[in-house]
C-alpha positions, 0 to 999 in steps of 0.5 A, spaced: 327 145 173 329 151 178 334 147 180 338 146 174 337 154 172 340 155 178 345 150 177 347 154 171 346 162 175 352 159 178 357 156 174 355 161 169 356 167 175 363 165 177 366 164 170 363 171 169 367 173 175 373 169 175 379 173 175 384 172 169 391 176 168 398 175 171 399 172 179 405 172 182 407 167 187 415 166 190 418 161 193 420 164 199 415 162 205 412 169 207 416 172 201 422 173 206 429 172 205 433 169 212 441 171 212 442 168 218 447 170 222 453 171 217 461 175 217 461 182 213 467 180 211 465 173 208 458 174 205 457 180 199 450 180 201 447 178 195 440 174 195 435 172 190 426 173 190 424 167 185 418 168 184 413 165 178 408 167 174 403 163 175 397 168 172 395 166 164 397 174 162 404 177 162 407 179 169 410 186 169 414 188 174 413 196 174 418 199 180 422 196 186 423 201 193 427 199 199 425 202 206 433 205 206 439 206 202 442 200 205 438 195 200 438 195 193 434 191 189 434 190 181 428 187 177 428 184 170 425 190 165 421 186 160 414 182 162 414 175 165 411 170 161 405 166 163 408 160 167 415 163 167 419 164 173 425 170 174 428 173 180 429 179 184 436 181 187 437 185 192 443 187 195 444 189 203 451 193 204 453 188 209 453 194 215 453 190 222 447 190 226 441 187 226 437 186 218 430 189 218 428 192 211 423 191 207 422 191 198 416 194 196 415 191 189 409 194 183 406 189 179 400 187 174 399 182 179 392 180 181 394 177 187 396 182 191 391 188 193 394 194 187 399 189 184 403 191 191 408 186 194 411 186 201 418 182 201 423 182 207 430 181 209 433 179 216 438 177 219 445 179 223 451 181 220 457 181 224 465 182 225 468 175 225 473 175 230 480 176 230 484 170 232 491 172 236 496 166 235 500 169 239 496 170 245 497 165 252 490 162 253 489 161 260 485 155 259 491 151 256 492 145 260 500 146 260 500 153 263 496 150 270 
């Protein structure tokens, strides 16, 4: 009998503590966006967080800041449905060099510790080479 009174503690302890409400989860490992190596002159620097409300509340994204002038994110406004799916847009300004900024994003999340998610871009941009026609190539077999 003190067993099945425990067993019932139990399950009745957890249901009590079982937490409910919006839970946010992204398609991108480590929450991170990888440029790679791209051209300043071919890549407009655009990307996209997918992420899904997996939660049995609406997900409510409150604020996104980046850590420079540099990247600009953009949220959708209205609340995420339970099961639903959305993306956070972020535009770096393509200046050469290395990629290293982080999006602080504010929501009702229960997942994170304050609804806070930390997501990341890396990567390098880099001038494409200029090709001369014009110029000799001293490898050429022809100029040996």
């Amino acid at each position: 009998m003190k067993k099945y009174l425990l067993l019932v503690l139990v399950i009745f302890s957890s249901a009590v503590f079982a937490q409910s409400g919006a839970k946010i989860e992204f398609k991108d490992k480590d929450n991170t966006i990888d440029y790679g190596t791209v051209n300043k002159e071919d890549d407009n620097g655009l990307r996209a967080f997918v992420f899904t409300n997996t939660g049995d509340a609406p997900l409510i994204i409150k604020d996104a800041k980046s850590t420079c002038g540099c990247t600009v994110p953009s949220f959708p406004k209205e609340p995420i449905a339970p099961g639903q799916s959305g993306k956070i847009e972020v535009k770096y300004n393509m200046n050469t060099g290395p990629i290293r900024k982080t999006i602080t994003i504010e929501t009702n999340a229960i997942n994170y510790d304050e609804g806070r998610v930390a997501l990341k871009i890396k990567g390098e941009v880099i001038v494409k080479p200029v090709v001369n026609l014009l110029e000799k190539k001293s490898n050429s077999p022809m100029m040996q």
